[in-house]
C-alpha positions as CSV (number, residue, x, y, z in Angstrom):
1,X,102.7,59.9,77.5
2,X,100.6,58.7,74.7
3,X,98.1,55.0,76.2
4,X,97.5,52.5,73.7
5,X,95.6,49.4,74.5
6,X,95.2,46.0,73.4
7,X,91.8,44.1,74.7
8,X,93.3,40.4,75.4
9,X,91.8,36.9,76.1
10,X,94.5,34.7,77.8
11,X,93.5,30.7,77.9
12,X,95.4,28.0,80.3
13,X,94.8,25.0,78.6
14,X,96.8,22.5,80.8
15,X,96.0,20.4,83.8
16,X,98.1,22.9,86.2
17,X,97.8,26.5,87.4
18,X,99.6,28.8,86.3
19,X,99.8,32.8,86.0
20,X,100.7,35.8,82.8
21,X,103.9,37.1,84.6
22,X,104.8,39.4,82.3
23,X,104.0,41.9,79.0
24,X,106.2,44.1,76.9
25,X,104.8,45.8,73.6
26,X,107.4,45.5,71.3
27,X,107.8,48.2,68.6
28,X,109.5,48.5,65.8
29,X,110.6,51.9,64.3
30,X,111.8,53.5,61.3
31,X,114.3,56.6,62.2
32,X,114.9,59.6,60.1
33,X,117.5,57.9,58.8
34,X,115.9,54.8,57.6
35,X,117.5,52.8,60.2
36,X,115.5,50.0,62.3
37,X,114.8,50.2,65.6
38,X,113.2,47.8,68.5
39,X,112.0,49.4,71.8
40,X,110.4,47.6,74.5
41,X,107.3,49.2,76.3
42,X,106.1,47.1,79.6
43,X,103.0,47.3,80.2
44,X,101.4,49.8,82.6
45,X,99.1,48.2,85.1
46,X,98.2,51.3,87.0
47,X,96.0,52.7,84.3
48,X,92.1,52.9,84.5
49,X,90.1,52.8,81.0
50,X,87.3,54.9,81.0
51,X,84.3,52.7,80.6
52,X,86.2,49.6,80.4
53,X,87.7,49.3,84.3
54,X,91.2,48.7,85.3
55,X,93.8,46.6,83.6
56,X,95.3,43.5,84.5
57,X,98.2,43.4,87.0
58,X,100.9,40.8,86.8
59,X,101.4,38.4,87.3
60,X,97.6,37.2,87.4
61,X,96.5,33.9,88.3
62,X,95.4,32.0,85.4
63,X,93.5,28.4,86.8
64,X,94.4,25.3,84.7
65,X,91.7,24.5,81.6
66,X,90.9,28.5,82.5
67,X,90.7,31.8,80.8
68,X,90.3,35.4,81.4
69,X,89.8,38.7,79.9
70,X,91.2,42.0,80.0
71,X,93.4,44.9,78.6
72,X,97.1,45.6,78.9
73,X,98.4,49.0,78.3
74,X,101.3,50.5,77.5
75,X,102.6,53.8,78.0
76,X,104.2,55.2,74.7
77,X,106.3,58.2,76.2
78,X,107.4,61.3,74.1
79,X,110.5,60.9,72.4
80,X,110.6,57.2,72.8
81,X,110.6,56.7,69.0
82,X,113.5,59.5,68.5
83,X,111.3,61.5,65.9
84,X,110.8,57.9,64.0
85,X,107.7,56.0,62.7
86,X,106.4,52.5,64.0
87,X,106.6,50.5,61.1
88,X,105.6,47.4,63.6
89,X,104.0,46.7,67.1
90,X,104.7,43.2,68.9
91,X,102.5,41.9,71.8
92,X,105.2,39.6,73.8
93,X,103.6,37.9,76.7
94,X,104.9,35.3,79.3
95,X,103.7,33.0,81.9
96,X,104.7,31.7,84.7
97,X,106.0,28.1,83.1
98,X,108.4,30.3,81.1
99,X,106.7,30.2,77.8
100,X,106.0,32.9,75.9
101,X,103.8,33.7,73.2
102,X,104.4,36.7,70.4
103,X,101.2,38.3,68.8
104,X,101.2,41.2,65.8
105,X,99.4,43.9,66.7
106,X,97.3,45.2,63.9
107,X,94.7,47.3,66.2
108,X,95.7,49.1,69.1
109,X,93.5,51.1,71.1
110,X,94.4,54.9,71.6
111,X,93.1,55.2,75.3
112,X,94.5,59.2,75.5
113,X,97.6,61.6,76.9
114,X,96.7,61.1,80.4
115,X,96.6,58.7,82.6
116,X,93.2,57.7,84.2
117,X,92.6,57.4,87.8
């Protein structure tokens, strides 16, 4: 399939621990018949960026008053948008608490066809 990337910076701004437990790029498509469409893509945690290292697995620890850094990718296979167009890509993460936070993706990084080992 086709990797796209997205280069994120996770904070943990409580007094407690807590962990990113999951990530799902949500896009939304336009079919050929002008219909919309939602898939869900999880991310792919088994992928190595060249120059940029591997990317988070989940869940990840997050310590409390604590951030990191990293990518999550996600594996855009062929035919998964049925010979539509994204109109719309959706960066749903969710921690360990059970909250869950919904970014736009405006930028997403095309890391290749392949997948890097």
């Amino acid at each position: 399939g086709k990797f796209v990337g997205m280069k994120v910076t996770a904070v943990n701004a409580s007094d407690r621990d807590g962990a990113l437990v999951r990530a799902d790029l949500h896009v939304t498509y336009e079919s050929a018949a002008g219909l919309s469409h939602l898939v869900k893509v999880p991310h792919a945690a088994d992928v190595s960026i060249p120059g940029q290292g591997q990317c988070l697995e989940l869940p990840t620890y997050l310590a409390k008053n604590d951030a990191l850094r990293g990518w999550l990718v996600f594996d855009i296979v062929p035919g998964l948008l049925g010979g539509g167009h994204a109109t719309r890509y959706d960066l749903v993460v969710s921690d360990s608490r059970g909250l869950t936070k919904v970014l736009q993706a405006v930028v997403l990084h095309d890391i290749g066809s392949d997948r890097y080992e």
